[in-house]
C-alpha positions as CSV (number, residue, x, y, z in Angstrom):
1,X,41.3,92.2,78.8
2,X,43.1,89.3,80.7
3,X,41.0,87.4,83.0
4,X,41.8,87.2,86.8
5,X,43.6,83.3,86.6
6,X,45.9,84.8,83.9
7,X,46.9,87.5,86.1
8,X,47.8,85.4,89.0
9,X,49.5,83.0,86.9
10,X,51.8,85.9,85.3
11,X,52.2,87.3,88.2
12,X,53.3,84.4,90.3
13,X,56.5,83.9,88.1
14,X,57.3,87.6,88.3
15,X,57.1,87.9,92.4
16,X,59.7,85.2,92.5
17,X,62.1,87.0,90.4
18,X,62.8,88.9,93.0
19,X,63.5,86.4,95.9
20,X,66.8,85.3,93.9
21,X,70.2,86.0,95.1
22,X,71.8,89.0,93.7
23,X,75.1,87.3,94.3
24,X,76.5,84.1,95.1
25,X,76.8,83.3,98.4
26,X,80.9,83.2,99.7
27,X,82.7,80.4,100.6
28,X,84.9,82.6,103.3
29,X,83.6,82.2,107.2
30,X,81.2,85.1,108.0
31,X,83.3,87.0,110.2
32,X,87.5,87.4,108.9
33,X,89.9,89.0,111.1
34,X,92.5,90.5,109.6
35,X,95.6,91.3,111.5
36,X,96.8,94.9,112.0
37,X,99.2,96.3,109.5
38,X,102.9,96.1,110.1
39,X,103.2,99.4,112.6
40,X,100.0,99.9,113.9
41,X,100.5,101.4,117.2
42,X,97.0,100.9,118.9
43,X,96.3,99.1,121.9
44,X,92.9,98.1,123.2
45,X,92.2,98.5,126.5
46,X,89.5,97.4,129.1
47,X,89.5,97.9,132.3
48,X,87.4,96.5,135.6
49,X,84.5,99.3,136.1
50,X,84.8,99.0,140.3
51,X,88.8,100.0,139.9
52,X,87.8,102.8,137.0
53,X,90.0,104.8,134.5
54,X,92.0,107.5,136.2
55,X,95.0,105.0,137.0
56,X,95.2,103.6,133.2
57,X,94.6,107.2,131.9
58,X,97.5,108.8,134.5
59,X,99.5,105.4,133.0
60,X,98.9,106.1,129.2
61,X,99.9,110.0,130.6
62,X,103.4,109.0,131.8
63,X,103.7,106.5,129.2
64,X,103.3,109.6,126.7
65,X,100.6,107.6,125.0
66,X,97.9,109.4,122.8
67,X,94.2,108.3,124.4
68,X,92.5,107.5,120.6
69,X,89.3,106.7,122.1
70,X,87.4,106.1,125.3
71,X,84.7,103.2,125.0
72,X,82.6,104.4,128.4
73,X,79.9,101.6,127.8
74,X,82.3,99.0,127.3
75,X,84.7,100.0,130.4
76,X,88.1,100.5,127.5
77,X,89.8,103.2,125.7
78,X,92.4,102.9,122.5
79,X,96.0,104.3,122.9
80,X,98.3,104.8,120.6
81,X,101.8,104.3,121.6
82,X,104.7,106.4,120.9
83,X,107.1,105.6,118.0
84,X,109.9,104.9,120.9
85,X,108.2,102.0,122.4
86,X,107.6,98.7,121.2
87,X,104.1,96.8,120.6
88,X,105.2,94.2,123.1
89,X,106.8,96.6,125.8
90,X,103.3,98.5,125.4
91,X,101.8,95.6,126.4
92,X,103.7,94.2,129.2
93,X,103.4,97.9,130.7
94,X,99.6,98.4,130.7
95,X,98.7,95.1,131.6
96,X,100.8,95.5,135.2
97,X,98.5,98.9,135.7
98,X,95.5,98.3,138.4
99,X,92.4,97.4,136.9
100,X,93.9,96.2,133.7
101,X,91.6,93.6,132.5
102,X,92.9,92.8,128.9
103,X,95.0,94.8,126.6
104,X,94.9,94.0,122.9
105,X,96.2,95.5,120.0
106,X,93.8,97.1,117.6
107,X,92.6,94.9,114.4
108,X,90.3,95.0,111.3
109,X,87.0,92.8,111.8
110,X,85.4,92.8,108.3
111,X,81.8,91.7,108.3
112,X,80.3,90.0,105.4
């Protein structure tokens, strides 16, 4: 039966097999954005809290926008814009509405 220095000393090389990387690590930055495809017809929107939604939701109404999502916490919801309109029409048109703070359009963040 193995004594207890033998142990320790087997199992010290062991433990530290398992504190290697299990893949190299990546030369890329840690955060890529990658711009939306050609067509992507979502806009991000936020707006002030004080002014509040109902004007950009009546807008995105008579603009015959789909509301995609409404982000309560973070004061913004995602519109897609009809096939008529242009991205850059889109734009110009929300960002005049009352309370607009920033309109964006939607992209792919990919972690790593």
């Amino acid at each position: 039966m193995p004594d207890f220095k033998t142990c320790c000393l087997l199992a010290l090389p062991l433990s530290l097999l398992g504190c290697q990387a299990t893949r190299p690590p990546s030369l890329a930055p840690p955060t890529a954005v990658r711009p939306p495809a050609a067509g992507s017809p979502v806009l991000i929107i936020f707006y002030d809290v004080k002014t509040g939604d109902q004007a950009l939701l009546r807008a995105a109404q008579e603009y015959k926008a789909k509301v995609v999502y409404q982000y309560h916490e973070l004061h913004g919801i995602a519109v897609a814009i009809p096939v008529t309109a242009t991205m850059e029409e889109a734009k110009r048109f929300f960002a005049k509405v009352p309370g607009v703070l920033s309109v964006e359009q939607d992209r792919v963040n990919t972690l790593y």
